[in-house]
The first five atom37 places (N, CA, C, CB, O) and aatype in JSON, in Angstrom:
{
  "aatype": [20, 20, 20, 20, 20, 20, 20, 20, 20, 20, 20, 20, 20, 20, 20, 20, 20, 20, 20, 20, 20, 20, 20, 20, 20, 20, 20, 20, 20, 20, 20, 20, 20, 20, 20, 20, 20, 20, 20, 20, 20, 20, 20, 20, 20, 20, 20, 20, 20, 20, 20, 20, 20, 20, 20, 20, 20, 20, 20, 20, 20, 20, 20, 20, 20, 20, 20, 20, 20, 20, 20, 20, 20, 20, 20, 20, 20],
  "atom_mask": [
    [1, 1, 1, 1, 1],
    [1, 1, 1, 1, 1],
    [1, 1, 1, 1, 1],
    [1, 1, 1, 1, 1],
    [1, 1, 1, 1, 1],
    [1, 1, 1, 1, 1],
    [1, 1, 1, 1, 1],
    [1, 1, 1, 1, 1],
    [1, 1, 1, 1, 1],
    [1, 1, 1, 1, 1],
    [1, 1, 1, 1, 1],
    [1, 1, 1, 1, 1],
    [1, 1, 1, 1, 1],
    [1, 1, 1, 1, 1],
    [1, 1, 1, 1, 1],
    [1, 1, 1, 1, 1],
    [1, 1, 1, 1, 1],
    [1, 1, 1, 1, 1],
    [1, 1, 1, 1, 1],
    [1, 1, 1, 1, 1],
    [1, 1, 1, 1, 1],
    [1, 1, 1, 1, 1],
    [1, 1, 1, 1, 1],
    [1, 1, 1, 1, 1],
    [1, 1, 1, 1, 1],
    [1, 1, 1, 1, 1],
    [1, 1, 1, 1, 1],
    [1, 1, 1, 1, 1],
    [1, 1, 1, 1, 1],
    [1, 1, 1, 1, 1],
    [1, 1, 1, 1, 1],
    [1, 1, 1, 1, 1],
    [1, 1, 1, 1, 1],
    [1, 1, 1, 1, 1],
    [1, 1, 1, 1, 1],
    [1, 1, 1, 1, 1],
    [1, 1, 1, 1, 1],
    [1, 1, 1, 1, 1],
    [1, 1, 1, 1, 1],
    [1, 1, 1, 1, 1],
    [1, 1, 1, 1, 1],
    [1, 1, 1, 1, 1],
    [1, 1, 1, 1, 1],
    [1, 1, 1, 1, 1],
    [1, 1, 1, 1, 1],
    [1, 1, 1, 1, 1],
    [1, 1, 1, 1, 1],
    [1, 1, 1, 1, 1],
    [1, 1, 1, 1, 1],
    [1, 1, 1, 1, 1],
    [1, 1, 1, 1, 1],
    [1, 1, 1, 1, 1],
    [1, 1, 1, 1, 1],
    [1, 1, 1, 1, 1],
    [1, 1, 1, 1, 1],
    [1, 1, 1, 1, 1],
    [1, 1, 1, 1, 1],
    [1, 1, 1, 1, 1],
    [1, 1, 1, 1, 1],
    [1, 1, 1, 1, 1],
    [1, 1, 1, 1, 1],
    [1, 1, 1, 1, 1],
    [1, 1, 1, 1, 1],
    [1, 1, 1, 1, 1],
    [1, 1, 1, 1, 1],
    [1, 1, 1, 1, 1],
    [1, 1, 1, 1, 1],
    [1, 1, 1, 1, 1],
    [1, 1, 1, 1, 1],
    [1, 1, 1, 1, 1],
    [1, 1, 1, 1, 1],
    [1, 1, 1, 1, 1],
    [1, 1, 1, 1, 1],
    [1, 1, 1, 1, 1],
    [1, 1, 1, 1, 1],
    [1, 1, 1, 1, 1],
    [1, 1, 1, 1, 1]
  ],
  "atom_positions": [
    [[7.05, 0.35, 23.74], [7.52, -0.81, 23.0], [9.04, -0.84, 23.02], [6.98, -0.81, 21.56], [9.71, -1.16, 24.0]],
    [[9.63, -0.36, 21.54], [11.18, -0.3, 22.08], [11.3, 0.67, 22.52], [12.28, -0.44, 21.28], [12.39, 0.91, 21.99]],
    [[11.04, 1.78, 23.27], [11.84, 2.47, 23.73], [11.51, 2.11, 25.49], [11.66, 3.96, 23.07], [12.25, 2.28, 26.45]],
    [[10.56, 1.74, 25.46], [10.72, 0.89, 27.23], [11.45, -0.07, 27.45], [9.53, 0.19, 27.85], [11.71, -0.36, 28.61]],
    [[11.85, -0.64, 26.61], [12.91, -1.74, 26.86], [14.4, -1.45, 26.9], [12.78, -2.71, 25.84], [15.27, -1.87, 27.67]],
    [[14.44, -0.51, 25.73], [16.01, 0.6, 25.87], [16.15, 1.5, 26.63], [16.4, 1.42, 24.81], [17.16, 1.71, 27.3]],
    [[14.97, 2.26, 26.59], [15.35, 3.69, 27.65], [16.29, 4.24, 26.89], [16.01, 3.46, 29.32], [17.4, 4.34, 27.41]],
    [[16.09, 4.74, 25.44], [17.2, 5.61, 25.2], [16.42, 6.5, 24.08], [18.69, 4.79, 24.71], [15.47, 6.49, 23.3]],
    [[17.47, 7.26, 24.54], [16.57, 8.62, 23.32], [16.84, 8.4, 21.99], [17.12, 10.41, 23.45], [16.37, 9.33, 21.33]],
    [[17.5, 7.42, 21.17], [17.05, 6.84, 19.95], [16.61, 6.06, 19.87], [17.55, 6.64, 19.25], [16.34, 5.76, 18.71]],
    [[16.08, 4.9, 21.15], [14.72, 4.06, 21.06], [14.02, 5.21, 20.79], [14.14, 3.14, 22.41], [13.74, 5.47, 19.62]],
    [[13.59, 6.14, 21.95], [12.47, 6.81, 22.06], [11.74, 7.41, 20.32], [12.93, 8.04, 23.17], [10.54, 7.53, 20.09]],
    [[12.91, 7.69, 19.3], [12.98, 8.21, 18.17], [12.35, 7.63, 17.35], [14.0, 8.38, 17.8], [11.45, 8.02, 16.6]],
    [[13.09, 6.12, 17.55], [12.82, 4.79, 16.4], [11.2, 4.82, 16.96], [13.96, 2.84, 16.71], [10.58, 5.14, 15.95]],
    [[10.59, 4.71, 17.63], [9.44, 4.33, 18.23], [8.06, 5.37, 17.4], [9.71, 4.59, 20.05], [6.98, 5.15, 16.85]],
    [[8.98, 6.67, 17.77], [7.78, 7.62, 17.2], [7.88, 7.71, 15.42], [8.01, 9.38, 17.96], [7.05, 8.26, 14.69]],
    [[8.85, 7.17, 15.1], [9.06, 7.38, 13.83], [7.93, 6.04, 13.11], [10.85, 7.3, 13.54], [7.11, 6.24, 12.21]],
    [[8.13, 5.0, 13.64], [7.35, 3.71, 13.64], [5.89, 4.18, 13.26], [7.4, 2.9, 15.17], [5.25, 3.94, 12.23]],
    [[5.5, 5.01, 14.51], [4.08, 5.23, 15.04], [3.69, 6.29, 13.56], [4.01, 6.13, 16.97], [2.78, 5.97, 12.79]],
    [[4.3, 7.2, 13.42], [4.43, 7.9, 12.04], [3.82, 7.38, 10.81], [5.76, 7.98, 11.72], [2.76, 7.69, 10.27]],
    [[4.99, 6.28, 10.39], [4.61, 5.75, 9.39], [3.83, 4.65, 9.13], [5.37, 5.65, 8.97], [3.5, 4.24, 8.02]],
    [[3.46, 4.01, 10.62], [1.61, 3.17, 10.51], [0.77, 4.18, 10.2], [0.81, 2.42, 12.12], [-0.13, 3.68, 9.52]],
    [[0.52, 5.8, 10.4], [-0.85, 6.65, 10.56], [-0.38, 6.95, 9.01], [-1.09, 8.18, 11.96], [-1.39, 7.08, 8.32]],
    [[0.96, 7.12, 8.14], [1.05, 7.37, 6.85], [0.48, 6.27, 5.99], [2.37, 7.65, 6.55], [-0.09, 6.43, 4.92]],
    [[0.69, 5.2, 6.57], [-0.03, 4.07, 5.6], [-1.58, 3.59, 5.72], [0.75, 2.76, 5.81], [-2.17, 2.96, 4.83]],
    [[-2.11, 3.96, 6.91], [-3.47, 4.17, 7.36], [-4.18, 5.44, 6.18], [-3.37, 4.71, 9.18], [-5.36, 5.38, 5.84]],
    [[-3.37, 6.38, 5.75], [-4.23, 7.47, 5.48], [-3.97, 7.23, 3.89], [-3.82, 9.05, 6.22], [-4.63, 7.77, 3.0]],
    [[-2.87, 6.31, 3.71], [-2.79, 6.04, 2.05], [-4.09, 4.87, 2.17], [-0.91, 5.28, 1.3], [-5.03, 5.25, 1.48]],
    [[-4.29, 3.94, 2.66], [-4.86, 3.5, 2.51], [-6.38, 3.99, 2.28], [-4.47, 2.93, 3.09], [-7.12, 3.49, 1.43]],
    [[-6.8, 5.29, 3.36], [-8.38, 5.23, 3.22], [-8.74, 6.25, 1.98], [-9.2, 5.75, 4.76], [-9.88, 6.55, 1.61]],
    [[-7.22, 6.83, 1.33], [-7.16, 7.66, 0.41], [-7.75, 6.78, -0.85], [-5.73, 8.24, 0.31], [-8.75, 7.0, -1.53]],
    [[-6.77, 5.69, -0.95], [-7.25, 4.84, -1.97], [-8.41, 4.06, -2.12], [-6.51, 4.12, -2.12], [-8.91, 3.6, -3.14]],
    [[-8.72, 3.99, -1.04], [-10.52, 3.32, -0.68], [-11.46, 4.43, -0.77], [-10.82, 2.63, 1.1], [-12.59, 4.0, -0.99]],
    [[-11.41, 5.7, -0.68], [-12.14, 6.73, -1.11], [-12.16, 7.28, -2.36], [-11.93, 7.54, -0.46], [-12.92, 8.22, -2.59]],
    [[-11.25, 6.71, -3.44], [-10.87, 6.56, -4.51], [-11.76, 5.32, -5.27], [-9.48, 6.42, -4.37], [-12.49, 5.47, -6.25]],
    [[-11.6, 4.61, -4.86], [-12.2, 3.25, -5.15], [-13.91, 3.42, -5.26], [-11.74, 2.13, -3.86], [-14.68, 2.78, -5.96]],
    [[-14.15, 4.37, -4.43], [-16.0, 4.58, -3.76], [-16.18, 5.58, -5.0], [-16.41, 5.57, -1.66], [-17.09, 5.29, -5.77]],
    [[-15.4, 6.78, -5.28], [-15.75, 8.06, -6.35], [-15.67, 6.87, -7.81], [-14.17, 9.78, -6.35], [-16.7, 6.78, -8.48]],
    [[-14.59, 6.11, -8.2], [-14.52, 5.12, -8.98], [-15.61, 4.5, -9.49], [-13.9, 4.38, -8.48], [-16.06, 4.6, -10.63]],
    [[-16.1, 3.7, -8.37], [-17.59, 2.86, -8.43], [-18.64, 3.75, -8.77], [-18.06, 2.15, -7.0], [-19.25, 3.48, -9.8]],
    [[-18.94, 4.62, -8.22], [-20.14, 5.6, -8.1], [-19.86, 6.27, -9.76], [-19.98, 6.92, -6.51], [-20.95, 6.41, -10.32]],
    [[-18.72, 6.69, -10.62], [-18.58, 6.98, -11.89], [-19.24, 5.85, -12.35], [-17.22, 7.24, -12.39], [-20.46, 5.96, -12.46]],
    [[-18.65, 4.58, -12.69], [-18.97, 3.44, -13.04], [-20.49, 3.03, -13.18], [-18.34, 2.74, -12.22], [-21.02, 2.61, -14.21]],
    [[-21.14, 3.25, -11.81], [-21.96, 2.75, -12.2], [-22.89, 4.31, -12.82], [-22.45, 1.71, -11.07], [-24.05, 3.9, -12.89]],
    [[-22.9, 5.61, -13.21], [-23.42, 6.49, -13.74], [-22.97, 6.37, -15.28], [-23.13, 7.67, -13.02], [-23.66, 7.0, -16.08]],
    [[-22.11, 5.78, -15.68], [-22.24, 5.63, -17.11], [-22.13, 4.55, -17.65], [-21.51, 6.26, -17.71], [-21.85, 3.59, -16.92]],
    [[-22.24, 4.4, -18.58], [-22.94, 2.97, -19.05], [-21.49, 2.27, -19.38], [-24.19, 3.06, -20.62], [-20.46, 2.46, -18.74]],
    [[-21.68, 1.37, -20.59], [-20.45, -0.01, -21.12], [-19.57, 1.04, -22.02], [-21.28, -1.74, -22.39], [-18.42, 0.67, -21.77]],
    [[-19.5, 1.94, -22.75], [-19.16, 2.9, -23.33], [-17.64, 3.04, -22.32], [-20.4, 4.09, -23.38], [-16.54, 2.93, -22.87]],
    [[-17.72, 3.21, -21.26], [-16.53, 3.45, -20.19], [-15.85, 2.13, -19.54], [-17.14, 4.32, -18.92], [-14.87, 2.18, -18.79]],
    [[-16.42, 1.06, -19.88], [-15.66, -0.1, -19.09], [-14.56, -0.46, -19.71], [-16.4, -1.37, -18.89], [-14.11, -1.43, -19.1]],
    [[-13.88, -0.19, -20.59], [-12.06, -0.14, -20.91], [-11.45, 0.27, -19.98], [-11.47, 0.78, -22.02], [-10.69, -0.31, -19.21]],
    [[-12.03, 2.13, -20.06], [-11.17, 3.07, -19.38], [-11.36, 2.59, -17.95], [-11.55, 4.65, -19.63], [-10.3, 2.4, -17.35]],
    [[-12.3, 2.4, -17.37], [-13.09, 1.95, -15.53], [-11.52, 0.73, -15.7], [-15.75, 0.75, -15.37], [-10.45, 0.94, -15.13]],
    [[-11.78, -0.36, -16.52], [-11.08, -1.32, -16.14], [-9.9, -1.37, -16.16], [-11.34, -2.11, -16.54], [-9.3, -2.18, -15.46]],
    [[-8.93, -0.04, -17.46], [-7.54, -0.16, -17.24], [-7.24, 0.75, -15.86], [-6.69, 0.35, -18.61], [-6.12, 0.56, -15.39]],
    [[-8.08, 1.72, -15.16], [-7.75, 2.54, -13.95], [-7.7, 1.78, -13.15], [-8.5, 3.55, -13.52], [-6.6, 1.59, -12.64]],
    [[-8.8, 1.02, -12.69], [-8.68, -0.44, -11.48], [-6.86, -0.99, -11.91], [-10.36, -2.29, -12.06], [-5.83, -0.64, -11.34]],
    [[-7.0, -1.85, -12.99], [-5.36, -2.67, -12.98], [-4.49, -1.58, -12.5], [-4.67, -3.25, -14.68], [-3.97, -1.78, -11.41]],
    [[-4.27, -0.67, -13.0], [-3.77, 0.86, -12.37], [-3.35, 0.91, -10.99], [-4.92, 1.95, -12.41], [-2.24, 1.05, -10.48]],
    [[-4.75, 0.75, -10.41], [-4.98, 1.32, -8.93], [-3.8, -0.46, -8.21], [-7.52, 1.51, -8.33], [-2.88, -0.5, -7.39]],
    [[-4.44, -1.51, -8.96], [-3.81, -2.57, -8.47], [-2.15, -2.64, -7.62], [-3.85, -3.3, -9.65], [-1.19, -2.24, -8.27]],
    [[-1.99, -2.99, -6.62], [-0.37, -2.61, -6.42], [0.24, -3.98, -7.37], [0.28, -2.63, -4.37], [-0.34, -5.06, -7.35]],
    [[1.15, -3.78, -7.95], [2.66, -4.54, -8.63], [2.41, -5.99, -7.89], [4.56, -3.63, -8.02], [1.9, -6.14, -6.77]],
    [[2.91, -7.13, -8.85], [3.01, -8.62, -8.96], [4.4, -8.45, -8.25], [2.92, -9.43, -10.62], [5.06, -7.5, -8.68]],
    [[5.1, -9.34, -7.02], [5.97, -9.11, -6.94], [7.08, -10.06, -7.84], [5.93, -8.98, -5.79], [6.81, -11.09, -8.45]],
    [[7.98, -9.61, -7.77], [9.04, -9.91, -8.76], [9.69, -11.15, -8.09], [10.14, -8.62, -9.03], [9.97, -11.24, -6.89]],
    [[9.88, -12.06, -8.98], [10.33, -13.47, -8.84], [11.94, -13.32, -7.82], [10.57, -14.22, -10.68], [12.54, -12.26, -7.99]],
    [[12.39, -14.05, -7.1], [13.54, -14.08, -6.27], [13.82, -14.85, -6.35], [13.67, -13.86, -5.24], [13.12, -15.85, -6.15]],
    [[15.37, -14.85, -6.81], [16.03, -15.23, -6.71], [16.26, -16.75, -5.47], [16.47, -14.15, -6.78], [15.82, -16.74, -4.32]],
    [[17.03, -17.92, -6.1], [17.13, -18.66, -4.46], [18.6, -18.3, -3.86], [16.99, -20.65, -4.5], [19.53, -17.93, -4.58]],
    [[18.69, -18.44, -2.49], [19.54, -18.06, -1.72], [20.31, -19.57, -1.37], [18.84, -17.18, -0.56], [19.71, -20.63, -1.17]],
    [[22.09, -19.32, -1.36], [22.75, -20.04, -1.26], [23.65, -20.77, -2.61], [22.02, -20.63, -0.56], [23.39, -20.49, -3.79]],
    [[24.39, -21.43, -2.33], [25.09, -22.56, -3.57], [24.5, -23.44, -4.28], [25.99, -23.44, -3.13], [24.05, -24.49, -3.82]],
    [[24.44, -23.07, -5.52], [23.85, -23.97, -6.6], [24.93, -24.52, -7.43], [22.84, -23.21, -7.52], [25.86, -23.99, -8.04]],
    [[24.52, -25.75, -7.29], [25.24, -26.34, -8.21], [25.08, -27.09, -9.15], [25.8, -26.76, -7.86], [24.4, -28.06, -8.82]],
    [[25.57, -27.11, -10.81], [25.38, -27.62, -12.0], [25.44, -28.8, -12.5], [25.91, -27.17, -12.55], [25.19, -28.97, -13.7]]
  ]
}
């Protein structure tokens, strides 16, 4: 990818570093989906007694609302 197009040994770097951190977010991911399966499988072994706690761990597990931004450029009053 980039490093065939650069031919340089900090393409070559940027490239493997890339490749790195897709297999780090691949393995967070099936971490948290194997999480999700032990989750369910609790859930459904105990009864309504636990659906607070089941439901504040899910919002938990949820990733973050992102945060409102700002607009870009001159505003004027």
């Amino acid at each position: 990818m980039l490093s065939s197009v650069l031919r340089s040994d900090r393409a070559m770097r940027v490239n493997v570093e890339i490749m790195r951190a897709f297999v780090r977010l691949r393995r967070l991911v099936s971490e948290n989906r194997e999480l999700a399966h032990r989750l369910d499988a609790l859930e459904a072994k105990y009864d309504r007694q636990f659906k607070v706690v089941f439901d504040a761990i899910r919002e938990l597990m949820a990733p973050p609302a992102p945060a409102p931004k700002r607009p870009i450029g001159f505003v004027s009053d």
